[in-house]
N, C-alpha and C positions, 0 to 999 in steps of 0.2 A: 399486501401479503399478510394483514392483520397482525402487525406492527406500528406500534408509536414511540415517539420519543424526540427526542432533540437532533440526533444521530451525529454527535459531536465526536470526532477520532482524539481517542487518547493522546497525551504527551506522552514522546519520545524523546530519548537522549544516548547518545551513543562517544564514544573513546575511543583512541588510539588505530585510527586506519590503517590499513597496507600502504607502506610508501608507493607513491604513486598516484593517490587518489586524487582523480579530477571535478567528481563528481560525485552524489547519492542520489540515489533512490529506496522508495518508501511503498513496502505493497501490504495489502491484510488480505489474507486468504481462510476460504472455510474449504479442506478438505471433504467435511463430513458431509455437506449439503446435497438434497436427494436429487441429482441432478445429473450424476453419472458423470459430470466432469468439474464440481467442486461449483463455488460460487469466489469470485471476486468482488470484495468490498471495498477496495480504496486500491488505486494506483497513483503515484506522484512520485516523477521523476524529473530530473537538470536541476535536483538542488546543486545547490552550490558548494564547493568542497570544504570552505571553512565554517559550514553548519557543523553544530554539533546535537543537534535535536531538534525537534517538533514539539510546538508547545499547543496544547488543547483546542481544538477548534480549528488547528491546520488546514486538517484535510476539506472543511469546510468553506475553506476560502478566509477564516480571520487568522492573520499572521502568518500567512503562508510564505515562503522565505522567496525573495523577489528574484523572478526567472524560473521559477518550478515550473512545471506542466501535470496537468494528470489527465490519466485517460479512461475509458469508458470505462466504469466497473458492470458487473453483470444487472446492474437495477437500470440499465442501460441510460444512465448519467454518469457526468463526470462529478468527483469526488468521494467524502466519504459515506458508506452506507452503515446501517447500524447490525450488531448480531439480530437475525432473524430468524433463527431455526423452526422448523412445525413445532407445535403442543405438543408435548408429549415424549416426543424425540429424544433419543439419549441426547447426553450435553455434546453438543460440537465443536472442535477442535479449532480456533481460531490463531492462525499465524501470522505475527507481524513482522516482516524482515526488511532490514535497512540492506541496499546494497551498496558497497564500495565499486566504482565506477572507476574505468584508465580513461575516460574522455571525459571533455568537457561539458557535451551535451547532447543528448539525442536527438538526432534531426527524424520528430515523428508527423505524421498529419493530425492536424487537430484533432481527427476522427479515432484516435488507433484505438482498438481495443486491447483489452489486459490481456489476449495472449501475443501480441503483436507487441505490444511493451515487454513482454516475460519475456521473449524472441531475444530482441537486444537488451535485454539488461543481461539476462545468461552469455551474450556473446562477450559482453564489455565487461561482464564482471574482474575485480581485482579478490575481494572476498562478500561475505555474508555475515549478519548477525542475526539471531530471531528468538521472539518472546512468542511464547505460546501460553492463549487465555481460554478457557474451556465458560461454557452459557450454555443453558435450556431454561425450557419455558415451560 
């Protein structure tokens, strides 16, 4: 897609869950992407509930918190992908949201895709948090 880089996912860190929480999970999403239905760049879910963050290079599989899963993002691999908007393009709206989970883990197939993840994280949700980083090129 005439993109380079390392495509390393930011640290994360988050505080004080909903009582309850059995689990997290971790999504990046570009609303703005010209695609008519957004693009997904990282999905990782069945963290574990006493994470309290993602540390640099997670999503890429270094120090990814043991027992996580991720699933296909729209570069149709699993992990994370980097901002990649067109040239030119206003800056697009990138959102990172951890979810607070009431289970322990979601039983997905290795295969799922991020809206088949978005599916059961919205059903299991306890709450949300989210960091919004804006990129153009």
């Amino acid at each position: 897609m005439g993109c380079n880089g390392q495509n390393i996912s930011p640290a994360l860190q988050w505080y004080n869950p909903p009582a309850g929480t059995k689990s997290f999970a971790v999504t990046a999403y570009d609303p703005d992407a010209p695609t008519g239905s957004g693009w997904w760049h990282w999905v990782m879910y069945n963290i574990p509930a006493g994470t309290t963050g993602l540390p640099a290079g997670a999503g890429n599989g270094r120090n990814a918190p043991r027992g996580s899963a991720q699933g296909q993002t729209d570069f149709g691999t699993k992990g994370y992908g980097g901002p990649c908007p067109p040239v030119g393009d206003r800056p697009h709206h990138y959102h990172f949201t951890v979810f607070a989970l009431k289970v322990d883990k979601l039983d997905l197939p290795g295969n799922a895709t991020a809206a088949m993840v978005g599916f059961n994280l919205n059903a299991n949700k306890l709450g949300t948090a989210r960091v919004t980083a804006l990129y153009a090129r």
